[in-house]
C-alpha positions as CSV (number, residue, x, y, z in Angstrom):
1,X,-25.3,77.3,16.0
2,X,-28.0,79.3,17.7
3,X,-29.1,76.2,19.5
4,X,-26.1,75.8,21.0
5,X,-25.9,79.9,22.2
6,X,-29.0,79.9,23.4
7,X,-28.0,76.2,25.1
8,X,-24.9,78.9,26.9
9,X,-28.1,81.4,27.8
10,X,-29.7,79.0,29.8
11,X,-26.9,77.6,31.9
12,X,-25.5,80.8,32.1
13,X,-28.9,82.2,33.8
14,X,-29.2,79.3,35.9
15,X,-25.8,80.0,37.5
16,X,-26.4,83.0,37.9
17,X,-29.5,82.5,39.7
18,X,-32.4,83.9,37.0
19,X,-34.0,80.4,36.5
20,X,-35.6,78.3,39.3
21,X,-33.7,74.8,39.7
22,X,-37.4,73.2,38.5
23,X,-37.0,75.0,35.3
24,X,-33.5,74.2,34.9
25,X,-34.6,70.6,35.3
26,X,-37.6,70.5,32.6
27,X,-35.9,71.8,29.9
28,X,-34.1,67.9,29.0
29,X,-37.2,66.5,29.4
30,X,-39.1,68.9,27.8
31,X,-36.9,68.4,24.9
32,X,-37.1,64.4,25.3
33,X,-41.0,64.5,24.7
34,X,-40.7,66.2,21.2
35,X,-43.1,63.8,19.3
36,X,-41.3,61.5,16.6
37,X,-42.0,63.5,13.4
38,X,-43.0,60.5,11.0
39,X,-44.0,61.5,7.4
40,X,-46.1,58.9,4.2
41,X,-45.8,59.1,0.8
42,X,-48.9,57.8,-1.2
43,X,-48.9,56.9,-4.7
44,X,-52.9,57.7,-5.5
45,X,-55.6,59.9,-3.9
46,X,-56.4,58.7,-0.8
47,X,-59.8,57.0,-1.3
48,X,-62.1,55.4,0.4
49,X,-60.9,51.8,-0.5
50,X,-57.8,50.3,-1.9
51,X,-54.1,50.1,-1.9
52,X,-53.7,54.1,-0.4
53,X,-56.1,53.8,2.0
54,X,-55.2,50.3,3.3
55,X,-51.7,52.6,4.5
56,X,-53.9,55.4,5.5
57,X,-55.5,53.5,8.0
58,X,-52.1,52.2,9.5
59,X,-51.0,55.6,9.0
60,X,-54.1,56.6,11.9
61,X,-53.0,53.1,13.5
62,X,-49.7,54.8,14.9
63,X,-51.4,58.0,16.1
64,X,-54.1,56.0,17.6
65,X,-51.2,53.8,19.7
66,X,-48.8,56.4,20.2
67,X,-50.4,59.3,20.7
68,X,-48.6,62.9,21.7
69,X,-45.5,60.9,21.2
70,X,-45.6,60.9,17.3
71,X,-47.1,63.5,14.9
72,X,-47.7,61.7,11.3
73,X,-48.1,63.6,7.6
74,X,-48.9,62.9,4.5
75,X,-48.5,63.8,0.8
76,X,-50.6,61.9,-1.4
77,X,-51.0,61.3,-5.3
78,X,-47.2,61.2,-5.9
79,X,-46.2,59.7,-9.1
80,X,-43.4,57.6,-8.9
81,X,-40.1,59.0,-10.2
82,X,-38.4,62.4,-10.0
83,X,-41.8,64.0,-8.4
84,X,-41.4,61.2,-5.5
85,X,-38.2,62.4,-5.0
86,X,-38.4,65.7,-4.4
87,X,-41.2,64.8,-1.9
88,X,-39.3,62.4,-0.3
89,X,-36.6,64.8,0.5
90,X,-39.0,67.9,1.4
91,X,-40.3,65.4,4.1
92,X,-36.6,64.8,5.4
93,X,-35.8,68.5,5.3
94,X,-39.1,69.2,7.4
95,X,-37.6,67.1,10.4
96,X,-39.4,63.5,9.7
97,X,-37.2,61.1,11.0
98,X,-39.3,57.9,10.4
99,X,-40.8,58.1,6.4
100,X,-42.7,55.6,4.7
101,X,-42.8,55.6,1.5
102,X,-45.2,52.3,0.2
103,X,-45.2,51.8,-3.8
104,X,-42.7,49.9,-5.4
105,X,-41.2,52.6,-7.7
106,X,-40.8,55.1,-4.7
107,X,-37.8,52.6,-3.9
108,X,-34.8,54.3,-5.7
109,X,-35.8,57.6,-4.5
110,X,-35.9,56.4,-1.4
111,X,-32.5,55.2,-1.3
112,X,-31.5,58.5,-3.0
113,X,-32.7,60.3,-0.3
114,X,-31.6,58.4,2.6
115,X,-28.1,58.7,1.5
116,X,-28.4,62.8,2.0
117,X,-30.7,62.2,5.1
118,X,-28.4,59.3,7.4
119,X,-29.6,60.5,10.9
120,X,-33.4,59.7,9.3
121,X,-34.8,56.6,9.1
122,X,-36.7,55.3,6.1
123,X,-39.1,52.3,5.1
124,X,-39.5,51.2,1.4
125,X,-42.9,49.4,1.5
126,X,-42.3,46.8,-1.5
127,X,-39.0,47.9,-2.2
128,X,-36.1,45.6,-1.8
129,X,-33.0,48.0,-1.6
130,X,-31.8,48.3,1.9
131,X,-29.2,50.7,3.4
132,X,-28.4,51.4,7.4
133,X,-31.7,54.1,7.4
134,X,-33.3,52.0,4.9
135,X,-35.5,49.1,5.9
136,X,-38.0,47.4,3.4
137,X,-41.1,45.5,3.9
138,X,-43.8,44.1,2.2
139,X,-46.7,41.4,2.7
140,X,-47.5,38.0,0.9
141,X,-50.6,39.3,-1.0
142,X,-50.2,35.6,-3.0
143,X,-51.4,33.8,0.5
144,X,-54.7,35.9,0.5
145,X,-55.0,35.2,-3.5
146,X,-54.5,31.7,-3.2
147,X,-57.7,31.6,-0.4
148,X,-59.7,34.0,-2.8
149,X,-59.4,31.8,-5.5
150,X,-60.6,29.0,-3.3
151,X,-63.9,30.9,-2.7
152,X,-64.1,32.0,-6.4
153,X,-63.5,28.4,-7.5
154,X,-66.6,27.1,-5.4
155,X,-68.8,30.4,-6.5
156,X,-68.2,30.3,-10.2
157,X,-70.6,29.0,-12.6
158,X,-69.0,29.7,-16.3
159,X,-65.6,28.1,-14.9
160,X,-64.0,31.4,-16.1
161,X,-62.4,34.1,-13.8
162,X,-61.4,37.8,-14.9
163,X,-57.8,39.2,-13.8
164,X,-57.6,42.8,-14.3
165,X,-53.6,43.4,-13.3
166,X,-51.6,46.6,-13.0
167,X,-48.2,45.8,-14.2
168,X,-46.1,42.5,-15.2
169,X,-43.6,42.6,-12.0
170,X,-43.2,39.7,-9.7
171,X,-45.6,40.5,-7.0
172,X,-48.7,40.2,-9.6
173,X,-47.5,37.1,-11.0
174,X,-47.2,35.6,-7.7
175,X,-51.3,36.8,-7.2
176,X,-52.4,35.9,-10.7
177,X,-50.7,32.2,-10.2
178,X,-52.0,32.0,-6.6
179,X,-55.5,33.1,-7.4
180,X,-55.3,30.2,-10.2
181,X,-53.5,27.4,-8.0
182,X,-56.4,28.2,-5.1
183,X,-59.2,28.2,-7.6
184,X,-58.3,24.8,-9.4
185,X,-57.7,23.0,-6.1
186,X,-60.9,23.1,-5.6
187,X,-62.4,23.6,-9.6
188,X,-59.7,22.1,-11.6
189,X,-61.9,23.1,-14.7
190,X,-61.5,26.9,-13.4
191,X,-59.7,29.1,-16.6
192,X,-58.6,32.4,-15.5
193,X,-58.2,35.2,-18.6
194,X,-55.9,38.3,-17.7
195,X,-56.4,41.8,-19.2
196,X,-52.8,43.9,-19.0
197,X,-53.3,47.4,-18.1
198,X,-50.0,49.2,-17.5
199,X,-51.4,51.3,-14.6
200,X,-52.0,51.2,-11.2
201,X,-54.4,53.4,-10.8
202,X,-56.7,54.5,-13.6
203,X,-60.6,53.9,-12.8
204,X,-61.9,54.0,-16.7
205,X,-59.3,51.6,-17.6
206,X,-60.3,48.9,-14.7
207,X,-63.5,49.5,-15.5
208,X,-63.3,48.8,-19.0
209,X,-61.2,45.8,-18.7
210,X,-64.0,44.0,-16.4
211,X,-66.5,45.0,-18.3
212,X,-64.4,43.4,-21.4
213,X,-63.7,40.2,-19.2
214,X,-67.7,40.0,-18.5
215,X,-68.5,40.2,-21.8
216,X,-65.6,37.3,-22.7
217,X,-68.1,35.0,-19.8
218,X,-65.9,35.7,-16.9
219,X,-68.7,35.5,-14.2
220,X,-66.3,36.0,-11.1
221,X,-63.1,39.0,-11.7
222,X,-60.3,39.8,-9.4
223,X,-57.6,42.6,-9.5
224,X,-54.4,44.2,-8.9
225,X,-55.2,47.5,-9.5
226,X,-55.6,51.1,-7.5
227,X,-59.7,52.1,-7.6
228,X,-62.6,50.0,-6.6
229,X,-63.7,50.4,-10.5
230,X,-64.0,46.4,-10.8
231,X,-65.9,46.3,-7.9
232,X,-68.4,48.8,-8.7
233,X,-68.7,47.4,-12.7
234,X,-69.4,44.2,-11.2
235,X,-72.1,45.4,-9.1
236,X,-73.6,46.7,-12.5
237,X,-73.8,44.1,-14.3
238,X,-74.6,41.6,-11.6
239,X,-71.6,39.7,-11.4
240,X,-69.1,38.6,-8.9
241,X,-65.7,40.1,-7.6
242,X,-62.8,39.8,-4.9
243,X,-62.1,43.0,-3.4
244,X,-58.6,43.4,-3.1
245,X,-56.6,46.0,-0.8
246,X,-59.7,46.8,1.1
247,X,-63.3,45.8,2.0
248,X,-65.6,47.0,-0.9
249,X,-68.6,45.8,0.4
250,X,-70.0,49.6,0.8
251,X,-68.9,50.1,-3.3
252,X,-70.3,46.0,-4.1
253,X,-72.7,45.6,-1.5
254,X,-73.9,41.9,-3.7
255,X,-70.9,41.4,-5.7
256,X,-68.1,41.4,-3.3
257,X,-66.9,37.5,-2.7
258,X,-64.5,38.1,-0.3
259,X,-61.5,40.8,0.4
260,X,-58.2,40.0,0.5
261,X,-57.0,43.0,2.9
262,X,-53.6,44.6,4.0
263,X,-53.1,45.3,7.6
264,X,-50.3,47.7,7.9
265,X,-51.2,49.2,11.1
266,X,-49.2,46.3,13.5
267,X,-45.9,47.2,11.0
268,X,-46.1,50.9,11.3
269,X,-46.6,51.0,14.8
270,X,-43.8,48.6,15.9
271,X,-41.6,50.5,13.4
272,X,-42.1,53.9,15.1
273,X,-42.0,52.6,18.8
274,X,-38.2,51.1,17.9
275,X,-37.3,54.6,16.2
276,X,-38.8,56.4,20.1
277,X,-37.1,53.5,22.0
278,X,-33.4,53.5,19.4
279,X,-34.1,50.3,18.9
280,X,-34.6,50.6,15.1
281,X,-32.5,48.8,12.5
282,X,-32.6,48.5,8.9
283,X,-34.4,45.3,8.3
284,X,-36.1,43.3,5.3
285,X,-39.6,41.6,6.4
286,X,-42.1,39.6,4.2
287,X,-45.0,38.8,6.4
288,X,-48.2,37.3,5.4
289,X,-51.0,35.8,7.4
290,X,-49.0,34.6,10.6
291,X,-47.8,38.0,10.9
292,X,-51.0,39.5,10.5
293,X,-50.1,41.5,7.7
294,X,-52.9,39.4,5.2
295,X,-56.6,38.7,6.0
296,X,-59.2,37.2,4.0
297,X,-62.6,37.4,5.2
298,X,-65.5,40.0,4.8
299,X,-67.4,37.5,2.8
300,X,-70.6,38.8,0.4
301,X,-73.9,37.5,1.2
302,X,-74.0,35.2,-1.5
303,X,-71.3,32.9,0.1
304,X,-72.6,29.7,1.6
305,X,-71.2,29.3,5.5
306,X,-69.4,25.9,3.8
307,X,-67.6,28.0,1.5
308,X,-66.5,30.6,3.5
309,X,-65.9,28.1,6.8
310,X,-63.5,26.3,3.7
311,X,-61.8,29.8,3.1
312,X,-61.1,30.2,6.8
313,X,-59.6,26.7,7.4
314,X,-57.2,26.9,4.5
315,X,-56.5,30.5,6.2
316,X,-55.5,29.1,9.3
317,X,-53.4,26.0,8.0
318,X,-51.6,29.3,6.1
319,X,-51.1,30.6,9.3
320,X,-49.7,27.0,10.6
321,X,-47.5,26.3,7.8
322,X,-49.4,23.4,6.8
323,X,-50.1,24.9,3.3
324,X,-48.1,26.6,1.1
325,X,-49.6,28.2,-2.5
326,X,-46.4,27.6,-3.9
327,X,-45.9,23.6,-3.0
328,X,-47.0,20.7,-5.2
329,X,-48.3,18.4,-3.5
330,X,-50.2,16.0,-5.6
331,X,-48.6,16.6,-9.1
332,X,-46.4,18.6,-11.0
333,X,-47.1,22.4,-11.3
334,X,-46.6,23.6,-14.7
335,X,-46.7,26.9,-16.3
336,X,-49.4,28.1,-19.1
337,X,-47.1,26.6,-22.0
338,X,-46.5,23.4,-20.3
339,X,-43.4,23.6,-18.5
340,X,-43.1,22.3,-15.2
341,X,-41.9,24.9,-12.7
342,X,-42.2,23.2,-9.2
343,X,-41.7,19.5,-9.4
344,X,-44.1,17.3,-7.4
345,X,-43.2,17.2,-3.7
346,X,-41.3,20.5,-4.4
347,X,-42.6,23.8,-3.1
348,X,-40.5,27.4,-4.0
349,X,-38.3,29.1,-1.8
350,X,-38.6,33.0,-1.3
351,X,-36.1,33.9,-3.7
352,X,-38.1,31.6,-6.1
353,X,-41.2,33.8,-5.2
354,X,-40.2,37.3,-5.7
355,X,-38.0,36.4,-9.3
356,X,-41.8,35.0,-10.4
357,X,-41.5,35.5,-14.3
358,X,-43.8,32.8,-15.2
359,X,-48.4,32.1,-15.9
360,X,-49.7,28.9,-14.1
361,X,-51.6,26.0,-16.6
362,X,-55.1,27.7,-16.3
363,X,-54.4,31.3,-17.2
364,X,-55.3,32.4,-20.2
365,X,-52.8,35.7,-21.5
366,X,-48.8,36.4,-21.9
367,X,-46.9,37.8,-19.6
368,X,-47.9,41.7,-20.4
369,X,-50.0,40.7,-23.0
């Protein structure tokens, strides 16, 4: 209401002569040039490595691109749940049109929210609810697994890789399967032994469960976890891991292997220019490396040039469709109990993917066990 009297203030000055025809003319385009208030929600600390700060740094990729147009916030360490909800919705209620809100269990608030907020627009990072200002996205981590375990199959001298994983949802079966399929296509003698943790983020758990996977022989450990914990208990003890998330190399300096990193920055940025442009629509998108949104690279000093030029070949016959983690090309694929689950010739399809609810022959563990 007093937008619209003070809207009658102005044209009734100008008629009568008080403003100067330029001002009369700025004020529209003044208004126009508001920057796009765009607000993140982020499930940990931000740190200086890891899931948070992989969406930090595409977070300062939109500023970066767009400039005065946009002005970005953040609210970090939200558990997921009723806390996520009420800062989802103090975010709408502070004028952010675009929010992002990247962690799996932020997807329900989300959609709460949205409902309330229709003339905002909202992005559930690994989420797969969608609305008209709900779009969801998220990235084929299993792509970059499947090239890690290449590397860790060729730099493994036990034959026995550590899994430290978060919780038993699809997306970390897919890694934990990929990371085994790429390892054994290139060590078929590779066994890969899983510790459960319940928790995304909890640094004296990781830690603990590397140090127990170390101490079961594992001489090479991945994860799907929040911290850089594995990567800094492998540096202790002199072992090997794959960073995941981010580059670890300042927390591993001679045990990272490789890093599997998200590039969020691309998605963000093309996300806000539609919202500025009214181009935006509520979508679904699962990119991987074509898209940009996977890389594997960053390789550890220890790496041979013939295993990391092997890493970045399979990385770009990813990128070409010519391989797919999920295709069985020379035999059967079976599960960890001896089931086959993609027939020789076969490869899965996407819905196949993200319902995952089974081990590949080679891991060693239960399904949250």
């Amino acid at each position: 209401m007093y937008k619209n009297l003070a809207g009658r203030a102005v044209l009734a000055l100008a008629a009568a002569g008080f403003l100067s025809p330029a001002f009369s003319q700025q004020q529209p385009q003044q208004q126009a040039q508001a920057p796009l208030k765009i607000g993140f929600v982020y499930v940990t600390p931000v740190t200086d490595a890891g899931w948070v700060r992989q969406h930090e740094e595409g977070r300062k990729a939109v500023e970066a691109a767009l400039g005065a147009r946009v002005k970005t916030t953040y609210v970090e360490n939200v558990a997921e749940g009723a806390d996520a909800e009420r800062v989802i919705r103090d975010l709408a209620q502070q004028g952010n049109k675009l929010i992002f809100t990247p962690s799996f269990g932020y997807m329900e608030p989300t959609m709460k929210v949205a409902k309330d907020f229709p003339d905002a627009k909202f992005e559930s990072i690994t989420g797969y609810k969608t609305a008209p200002n709900v779009a969801t996205a998220n990235a084929r981590y299993y792509e970059g697994r499947y090239l890690a375990g290449i590397a860790a199959g060729r730099m493994t001298k036990t034959n026995i890789a550590g899994y430290v994983a978060g919780f038993p949802i699809p997306e970390v079966l897919q890694g934990i399967n990929a990371f085994t399929l790429g390892m054994r296509s290139v060590n078929p003698s590779a066994q890969v032994r899983v510790v459960w943790l319940n928790e995304w983020f909890d640094p004296p758990k990781e830690r603990d469960a590397a140090m127990a996977l170390f101490n079961q022989n594992a001489d090479v450990v991945a994860f799907h976890t929040g911290s850089t914990a594995v990567m800094a208990a492998a540096q202790e003890r002199g072992k090997l891991a794959i960073a995941y998330h981010s580059d670890m190399r300042r927390i591993a300096p001679d045990a990272q292997v490789v890093a599997v990193t998200h590039q969020w920055g691309g998605y963000y940025t093309q996300r806000a220019k539609a919202v500025l442009d009214g181009s935006w629509k509520s979508a679904n998108l699962w990119g991987g490396v074509k898209e940009g949104m996977i890389r594997v690279g960053d390789f550890g000093t220890k790496v041979p040039k013939a295993v990391q030029d092997e890493v970045l070949a399979r990385q770009k016959d990813i990128a070409a469709g010519k391989l797919q983690p999920f295709r069985a090309v020379l035999a059967d694929v079976r599960d960890n109990e001896g089931r086959v689950v993609i027939a020789k010739g076969a490869q899965l399809n996407d819905e196949q993917i993200l319902t995952m609810n089974w081990l590949a022959e080679g891991v060693q563990g239960r399904i949250g066990r």
